[in-house]
C-alpha positions as CSV (number, residue, x, y, z in Angstrom):
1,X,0.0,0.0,0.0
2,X,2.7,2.5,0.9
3,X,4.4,1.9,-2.3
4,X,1.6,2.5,-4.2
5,X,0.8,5.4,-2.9
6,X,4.8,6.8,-3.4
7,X,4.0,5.9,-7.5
8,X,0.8,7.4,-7.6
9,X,1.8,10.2,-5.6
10,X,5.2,10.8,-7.3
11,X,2.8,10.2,-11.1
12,X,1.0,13.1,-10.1
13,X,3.8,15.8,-9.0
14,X,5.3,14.7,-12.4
15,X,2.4,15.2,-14.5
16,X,1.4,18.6,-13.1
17,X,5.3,19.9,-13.3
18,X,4.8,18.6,-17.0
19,X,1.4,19.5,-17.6
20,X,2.2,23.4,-16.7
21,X,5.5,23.4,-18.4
22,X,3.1,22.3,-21.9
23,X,0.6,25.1,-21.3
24,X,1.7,28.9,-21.4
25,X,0.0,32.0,-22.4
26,X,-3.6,32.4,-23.0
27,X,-7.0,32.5,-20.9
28,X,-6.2,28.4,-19.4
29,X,-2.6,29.5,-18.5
30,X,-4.1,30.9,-14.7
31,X,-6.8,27.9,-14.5
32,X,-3.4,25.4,-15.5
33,X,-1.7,27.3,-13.1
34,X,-4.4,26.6,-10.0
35,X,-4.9,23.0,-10.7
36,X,-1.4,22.7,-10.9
37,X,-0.3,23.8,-7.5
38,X,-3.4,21.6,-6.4
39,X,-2.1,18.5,-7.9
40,X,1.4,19.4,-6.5
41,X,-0.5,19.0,-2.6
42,X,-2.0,16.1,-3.7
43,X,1.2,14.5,-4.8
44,X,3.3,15.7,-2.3
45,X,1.0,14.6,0.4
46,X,0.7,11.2,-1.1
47,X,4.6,10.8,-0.9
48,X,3.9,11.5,2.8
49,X,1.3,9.4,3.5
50,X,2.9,6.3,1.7
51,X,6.7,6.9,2.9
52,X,4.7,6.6,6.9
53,X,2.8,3.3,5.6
54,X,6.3,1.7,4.7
């Protein structure tokens, strides 16, 4: 469980740091932005939460 949460986790910081690096300029660039930083969290506290459940 812990490790699969320290993939998922470490899937989602890489696809948002990808994700914003693909989108810049225009009217989505502040909407990529926001869901970006969210997904960051959500990443981040995955890596947490399955490095404590090794």
């Amino acid at each position: 469980m812990g490790t699969a949460c320290l993939f998922l986790g470490a899937w989602s910081v890489l696809s948002c740091t990808a994700g914003r690096a693909l989108v810049s300029g225009g009217p989505s660039d502040a909407l990529v932005r926001r869901a970006s930083h969210v997904g960051l969290v959500v990443g981040a506290g995955l890596i947490v939460c399955g490095g404590a459940l090794l």
